[in-house]
C-alpha positions in Angstrom: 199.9 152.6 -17.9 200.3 150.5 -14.9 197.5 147.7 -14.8 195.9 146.6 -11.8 194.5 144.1 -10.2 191.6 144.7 -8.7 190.7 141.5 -6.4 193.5 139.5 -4.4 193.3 138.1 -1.2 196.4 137.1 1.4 197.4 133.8 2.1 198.0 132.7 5.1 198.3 136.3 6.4 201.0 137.6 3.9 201.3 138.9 0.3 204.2 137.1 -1.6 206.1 139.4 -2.8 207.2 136.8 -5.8 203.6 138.3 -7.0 204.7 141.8 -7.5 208.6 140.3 -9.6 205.5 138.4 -11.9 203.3 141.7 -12.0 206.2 143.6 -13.2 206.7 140.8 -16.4 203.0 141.0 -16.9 202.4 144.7 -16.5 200.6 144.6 -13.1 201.7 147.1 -10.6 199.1 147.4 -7.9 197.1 145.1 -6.2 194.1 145.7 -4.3 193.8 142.7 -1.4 191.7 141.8 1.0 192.1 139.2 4.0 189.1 136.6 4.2 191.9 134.3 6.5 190.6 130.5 6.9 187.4 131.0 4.7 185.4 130.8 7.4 181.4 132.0 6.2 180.5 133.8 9.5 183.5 134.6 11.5 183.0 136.9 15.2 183.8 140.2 15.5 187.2 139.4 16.9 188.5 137.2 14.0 187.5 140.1 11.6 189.5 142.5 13.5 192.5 140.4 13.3 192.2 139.5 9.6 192.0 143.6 9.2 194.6 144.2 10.9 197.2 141.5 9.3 196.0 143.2 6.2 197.1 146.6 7.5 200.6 145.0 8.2 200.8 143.8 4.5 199.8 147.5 3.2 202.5 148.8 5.6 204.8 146.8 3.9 204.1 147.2 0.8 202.7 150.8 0.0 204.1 151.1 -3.4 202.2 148.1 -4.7 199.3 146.7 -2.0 196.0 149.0 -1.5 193.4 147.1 0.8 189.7 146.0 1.1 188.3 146.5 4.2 186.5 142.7 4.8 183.2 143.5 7.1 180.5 140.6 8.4 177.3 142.9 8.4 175.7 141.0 11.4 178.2 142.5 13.3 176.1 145.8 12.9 177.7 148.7 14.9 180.8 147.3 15.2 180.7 146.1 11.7 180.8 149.7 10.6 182.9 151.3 13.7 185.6 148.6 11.9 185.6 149.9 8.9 185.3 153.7 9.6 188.5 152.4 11.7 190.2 150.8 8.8 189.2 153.5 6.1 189.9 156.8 7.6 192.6 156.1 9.6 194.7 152.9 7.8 193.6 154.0 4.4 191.5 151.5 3.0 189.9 152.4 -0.4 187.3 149.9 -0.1 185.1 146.7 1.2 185.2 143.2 0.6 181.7 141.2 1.2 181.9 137.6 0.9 179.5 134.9 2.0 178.4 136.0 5.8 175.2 137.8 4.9 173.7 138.5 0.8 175.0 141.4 -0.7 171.0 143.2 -0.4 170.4 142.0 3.3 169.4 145.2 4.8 172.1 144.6 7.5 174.6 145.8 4.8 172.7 149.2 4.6 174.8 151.1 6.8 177.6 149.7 5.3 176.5 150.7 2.0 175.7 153.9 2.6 179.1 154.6 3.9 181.1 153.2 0.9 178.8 155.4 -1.4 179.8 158.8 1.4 183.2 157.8 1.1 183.2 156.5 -2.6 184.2 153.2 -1.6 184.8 150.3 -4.2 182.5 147.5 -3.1 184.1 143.7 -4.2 181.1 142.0 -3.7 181.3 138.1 -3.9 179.0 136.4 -6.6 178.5 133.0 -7.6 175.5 131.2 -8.2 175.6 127.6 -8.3 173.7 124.3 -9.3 175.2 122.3 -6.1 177.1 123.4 -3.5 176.6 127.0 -2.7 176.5 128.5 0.4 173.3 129.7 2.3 174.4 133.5 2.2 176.2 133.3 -1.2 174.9 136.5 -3.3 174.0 136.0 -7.0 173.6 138.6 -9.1 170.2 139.2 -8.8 171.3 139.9 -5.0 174.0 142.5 -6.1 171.6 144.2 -8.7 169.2 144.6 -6.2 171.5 145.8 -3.2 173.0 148.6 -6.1 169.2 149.5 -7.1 169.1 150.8 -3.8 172.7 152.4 -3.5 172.6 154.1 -6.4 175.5 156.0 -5.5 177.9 152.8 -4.3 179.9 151.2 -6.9 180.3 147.5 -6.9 182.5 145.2 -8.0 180.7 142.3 -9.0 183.1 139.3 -8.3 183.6 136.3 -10.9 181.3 137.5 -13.4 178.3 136.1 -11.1 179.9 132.9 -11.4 178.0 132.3 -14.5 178.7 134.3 -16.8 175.3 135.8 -19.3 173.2 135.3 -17.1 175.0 137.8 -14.5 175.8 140.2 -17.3 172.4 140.3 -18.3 170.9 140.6 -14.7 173.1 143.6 -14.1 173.5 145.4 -17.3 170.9 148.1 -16.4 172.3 148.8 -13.2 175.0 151.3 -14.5 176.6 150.9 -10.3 178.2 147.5 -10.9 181.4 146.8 -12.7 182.4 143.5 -13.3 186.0 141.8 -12.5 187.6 139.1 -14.7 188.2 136.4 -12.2 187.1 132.8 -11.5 188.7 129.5 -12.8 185.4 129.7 -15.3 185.6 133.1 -16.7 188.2 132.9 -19.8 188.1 135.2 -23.2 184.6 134.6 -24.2 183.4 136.1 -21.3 185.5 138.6 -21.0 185.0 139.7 -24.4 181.0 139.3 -24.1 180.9 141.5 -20.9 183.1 144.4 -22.6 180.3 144.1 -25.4 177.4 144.3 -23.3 178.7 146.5 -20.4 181.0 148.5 -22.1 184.7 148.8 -21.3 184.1 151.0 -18.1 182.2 148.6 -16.2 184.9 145.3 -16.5 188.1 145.7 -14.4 190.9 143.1 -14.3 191.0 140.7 -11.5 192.8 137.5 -10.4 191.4 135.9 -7.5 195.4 135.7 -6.4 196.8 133.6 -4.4 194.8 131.4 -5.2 194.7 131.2 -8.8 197.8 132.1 -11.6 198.7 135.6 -12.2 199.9 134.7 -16.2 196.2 132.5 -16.8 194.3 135.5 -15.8 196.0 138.0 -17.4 196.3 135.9 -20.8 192.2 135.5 -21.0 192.4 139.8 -21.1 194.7 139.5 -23.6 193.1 137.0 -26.0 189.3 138.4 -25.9 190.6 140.3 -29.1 189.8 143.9 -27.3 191.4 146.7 -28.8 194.3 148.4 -27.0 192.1 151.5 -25.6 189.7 149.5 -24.4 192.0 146.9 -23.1 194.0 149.9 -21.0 190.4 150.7 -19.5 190.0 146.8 -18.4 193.3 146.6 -16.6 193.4 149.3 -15.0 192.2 152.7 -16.1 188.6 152.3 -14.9 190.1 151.5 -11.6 192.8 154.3 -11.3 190.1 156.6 -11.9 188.0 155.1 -9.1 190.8 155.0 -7.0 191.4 158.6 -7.0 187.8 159.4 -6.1 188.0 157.3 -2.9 187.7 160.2 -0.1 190.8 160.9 1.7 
């Protein structure tokens, strides 16, 4: 099975295609990508646009290996939506990356929401909480619990493990509509291994956090949280195959 990695981002515009020689060595074939450009917390509607479309470029470039996250800023409202209808239906987006513009249960997401759960969207939903340092719209997962209570039918990808690792798990174990991804410089085989036992294999899906972060590192804390080799398949890539070919055409 071909594993995938299920939260990458563009640098500087462009996916380096010395990422997809390493995914071969590792066993990673595809990589779903968004473009968040010069990490900027609330960019305008017209720095969104251009961030979408460099990512289209990159998936036109690389079809075989680069499927893409369409990223949306909520207070954009209509044209936050008329965006990614745009980008979805006719560049072929399969789903949404929300970041730190507006908390993942603001009800400016809504109609966002309720499109990616029409469309069977995947939803990479940023999640960190912090002690110091976090930013004013930063979700926790008490914000990404609460925005799935109410879209039962989305399915999110809750980013980073929360950024803190049991406490997350255990915020959004009873929310069967979030899956977990393996990234963040904190998350290593204890965690990994603790959110297969609580979530169950089907709800944690391999991610890197690329480029930012080292293809190898990431995949070598999968590797050592002592998961057998069904459920390991599931974590890198079968729950997200599966998801994949659900996303509407």
């Amino acid at each position: 099975m071909t594993g995938i990695d299920a939260h990458t981002h563009l640098d500087a515009g462009r996916f380096d295609p010395d990422v997809f020689r390493q995914g071969d060595e590792l066993g990673i074939g595809l990589f779903l990508c968004s473009n968040i450009g010069a990490f900027i917390a609330h960019p305008g509607l017209d720095e969104v646009r251009d961030m979408n479309r460099a990512l289209v470029a990159e998936l036109r470039r690389h079809p075989e290996r680069l499927r893409g996250y369409c990223y949306v800023n909520p207070r954009h409202g209509r044209d936050s939506l008329d965006d990614l209808r745009r980008n979805v239906e006719d560049e072929g987006m399969v789903g949404i990356k929300l970041w730190i513009a507006t908390l993942a249960d603001d009800p400016l997401c809504d109609p966002i929401l309720e499109y990616a759960a029409e469309r069977r969207l995947i939803v990479l939903a940023h999640a960190w909480r912090k002690t110091v340092g976090r930013f004013p719209y930063e979700s926790t997962a008490e914000h990404i619990a609460a925005a799935a209570r109410r879209h039962p039918e989305a399915r999110f990808v809750m980013a980073h493990l929360g950024g803190q690792a049991e406490s997350a798990i255990n915020t959004v174990c009873d929310v069967p509509n979030v899956a977990v991804d393996t990234s963040g410089t904190i998350i290593g085989t204890g965690e990994v291994a603790l959110a297969v036992d609580r979530l169950g294999a089907d709800r944690v899906v391999f991610g890197s956090d690329l480029h930012h972060v080292d293809l190898a590192a990431n995949v070598g804390k999968v590797l050592g949280a002592g998961l057998d080799a069904a459920v390991s398949d599931r974590v890198f890539g079968g729950t997200m195959s599966r998801w994949l070919a659900e996303v509407a055409a």
